[in-house]
C-alpha positions in Angstrom: 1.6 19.0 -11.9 -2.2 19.2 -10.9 -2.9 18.3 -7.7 -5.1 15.2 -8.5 -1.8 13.6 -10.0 0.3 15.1 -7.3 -2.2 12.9 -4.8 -2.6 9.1 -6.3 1.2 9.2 -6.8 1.7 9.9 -3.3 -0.9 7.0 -3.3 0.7 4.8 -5.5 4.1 5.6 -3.3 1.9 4.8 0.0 0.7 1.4 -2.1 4.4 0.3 -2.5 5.5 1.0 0.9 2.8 -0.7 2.4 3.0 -3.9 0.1 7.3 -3.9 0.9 6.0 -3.5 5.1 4.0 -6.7 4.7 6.8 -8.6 2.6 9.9 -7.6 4.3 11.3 -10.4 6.8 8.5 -13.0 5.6 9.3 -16.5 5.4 10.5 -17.8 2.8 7.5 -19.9 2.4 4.9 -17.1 2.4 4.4 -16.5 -0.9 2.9 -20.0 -0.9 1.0 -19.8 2.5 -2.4 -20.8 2.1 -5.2 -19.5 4.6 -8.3 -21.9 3.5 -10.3 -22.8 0.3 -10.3 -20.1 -2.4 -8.5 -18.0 -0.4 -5.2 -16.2 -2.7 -2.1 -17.1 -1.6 0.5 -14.2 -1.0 2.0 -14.9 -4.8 -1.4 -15.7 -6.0 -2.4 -12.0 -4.5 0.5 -9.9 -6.0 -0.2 -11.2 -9.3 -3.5 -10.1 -9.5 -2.1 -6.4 -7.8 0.2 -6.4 -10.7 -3.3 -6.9 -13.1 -5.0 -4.2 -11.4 -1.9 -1.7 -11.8 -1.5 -2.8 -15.1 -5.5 -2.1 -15.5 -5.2 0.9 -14.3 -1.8 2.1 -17.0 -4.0 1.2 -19.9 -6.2 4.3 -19.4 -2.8 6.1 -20.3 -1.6 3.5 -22.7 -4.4 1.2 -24.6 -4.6 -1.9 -24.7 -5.3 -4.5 -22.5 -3.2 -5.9 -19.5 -3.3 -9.6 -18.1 -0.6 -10.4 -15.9 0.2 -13.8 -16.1 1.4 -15.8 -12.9 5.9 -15.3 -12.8 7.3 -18.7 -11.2 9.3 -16.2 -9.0 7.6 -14.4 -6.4 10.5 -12.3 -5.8 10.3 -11.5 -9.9 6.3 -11.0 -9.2 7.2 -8.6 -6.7 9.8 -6.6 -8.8 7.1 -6.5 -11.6 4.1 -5.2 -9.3 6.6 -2.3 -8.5 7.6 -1.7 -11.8 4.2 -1.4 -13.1 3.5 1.1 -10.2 6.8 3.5 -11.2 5.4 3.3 -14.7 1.6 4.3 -13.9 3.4 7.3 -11.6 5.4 8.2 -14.8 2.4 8.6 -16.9 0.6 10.8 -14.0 3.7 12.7 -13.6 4.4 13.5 -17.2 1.0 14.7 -17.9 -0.2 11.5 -20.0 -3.7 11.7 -20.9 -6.4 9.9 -19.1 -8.8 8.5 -21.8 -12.3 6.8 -20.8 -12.1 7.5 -17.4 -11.3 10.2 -14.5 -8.3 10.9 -12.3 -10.8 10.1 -9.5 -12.1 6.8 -10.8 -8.8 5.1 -11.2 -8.1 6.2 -7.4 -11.7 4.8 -6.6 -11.4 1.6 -8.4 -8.2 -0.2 -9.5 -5.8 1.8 -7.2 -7.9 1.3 -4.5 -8.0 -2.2 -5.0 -4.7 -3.3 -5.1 -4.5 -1.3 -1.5 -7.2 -3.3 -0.7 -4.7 -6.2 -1.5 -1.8 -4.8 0.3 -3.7 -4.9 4.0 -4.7 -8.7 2.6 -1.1 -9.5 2.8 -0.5 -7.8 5.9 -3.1 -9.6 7.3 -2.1 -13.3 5.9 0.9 -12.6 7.8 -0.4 -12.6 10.8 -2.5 -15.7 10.0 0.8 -17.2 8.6 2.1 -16.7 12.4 4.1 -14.4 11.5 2.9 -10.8 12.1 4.0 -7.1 10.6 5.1 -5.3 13.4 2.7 -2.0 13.8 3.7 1.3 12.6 2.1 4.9 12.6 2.0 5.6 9.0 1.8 9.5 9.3 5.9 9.3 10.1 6.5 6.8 7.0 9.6 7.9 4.8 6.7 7.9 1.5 7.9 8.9 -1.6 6.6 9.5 -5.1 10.2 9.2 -6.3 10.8 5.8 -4.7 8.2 3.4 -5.8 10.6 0.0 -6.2 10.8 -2.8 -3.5 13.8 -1.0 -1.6 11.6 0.6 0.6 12.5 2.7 3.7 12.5 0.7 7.2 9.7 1.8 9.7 10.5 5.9 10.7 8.3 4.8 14.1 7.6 0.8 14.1 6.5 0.9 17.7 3.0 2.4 18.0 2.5 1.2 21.4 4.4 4.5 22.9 2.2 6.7 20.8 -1.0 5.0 21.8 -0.1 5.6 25.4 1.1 9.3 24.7 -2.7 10.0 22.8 -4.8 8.4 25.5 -3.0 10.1 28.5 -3.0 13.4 26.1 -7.0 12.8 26.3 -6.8 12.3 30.4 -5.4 15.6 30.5 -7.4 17.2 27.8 -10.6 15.6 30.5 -8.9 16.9 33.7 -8.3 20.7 32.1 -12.1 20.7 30.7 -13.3 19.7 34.6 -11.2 22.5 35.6 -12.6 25.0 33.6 -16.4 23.8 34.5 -15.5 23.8 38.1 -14.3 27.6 38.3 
């Protein structure tokens, strides 16, 4: 497979993780949670992720995609990550591109719907009811697991390693003044 691929399905694998991170353990009212006027609410938002997906699959299908709103947001949910498995099928079996490059759908629509996922993540918080922080470079991503059973945090306490990087740079400081002072 050609490395482009290779790279927005690790995307599309980092998109679904990230989207599961700021679902898991909400309330159960959070997919009605509104933040202000004209402001999406959580349901409202992975509808219109599950659009942009869907988008996105028609440079490898045709056609055009609308997704209209499910009355489940548990069944919205399952559909967004159903619509991501399929895209990553297309991209890993080779399925031609038509109107548009590799880079473009990683630019707009898939880019997008990340976009989206940090929205979530974010109403959340405003919902009183944070995602707990996570270093990201440790997540259990996979290409090969795009549904909504997505691995729990590998390191959900970033505090530790924020501590561990600044006093790395206090000693990367005190062995530079070293070195000046011989």
């Amino acid at each position: 497979m050609n490395i482009q691929r290779e790279t927005i399905r690790h995307v599309l694998a980092t998109l679904a993780y990230r989207t599961q991170k700021a679902l898991r353990d909400a309330d159960e009212n959070f997919s009605d949670f509104s933040a202000g006027n004209n402001v999406r609410t959580p349901h409202e938002l992975v509808r219109h992720m599950s659009s942009v997906i869907g988008y996105a699959r028609t440079f490898f299908i045709g056609g055009v995609f609308r997704a209209e709103m499910l009355p489940s947001f548990d069944d919205e949910v399952e559909r967004f990550h159903a619509l991501i498995a399929d895209l990553s099928a297309h991209l890993a079996a080779g399925t031609e591109i038509k109107q548009i490059t590799l880079l473009k759908l990683l630019q707009g629509p898939i880019s997008d719907a990340m976009t989206h996922a940090g929205q979530l993540a974010l109403l959340r918080r405003l919902a009183g009811s944070p995602v707990a922080s996570e270093n990201f470079i440790f997540a259990d991503i996979s290409a090969d697991r795009l549904g909504s059973d997505q691995p729990l945090p590998a390191a959900p306490d970033s505090a530790w390693f924020g501590k561990l990087m600044h006093y790395a740079w206090k000693w990367k400081k005190f062995i530079q003044r070293k070195k000046i002072t011989r």
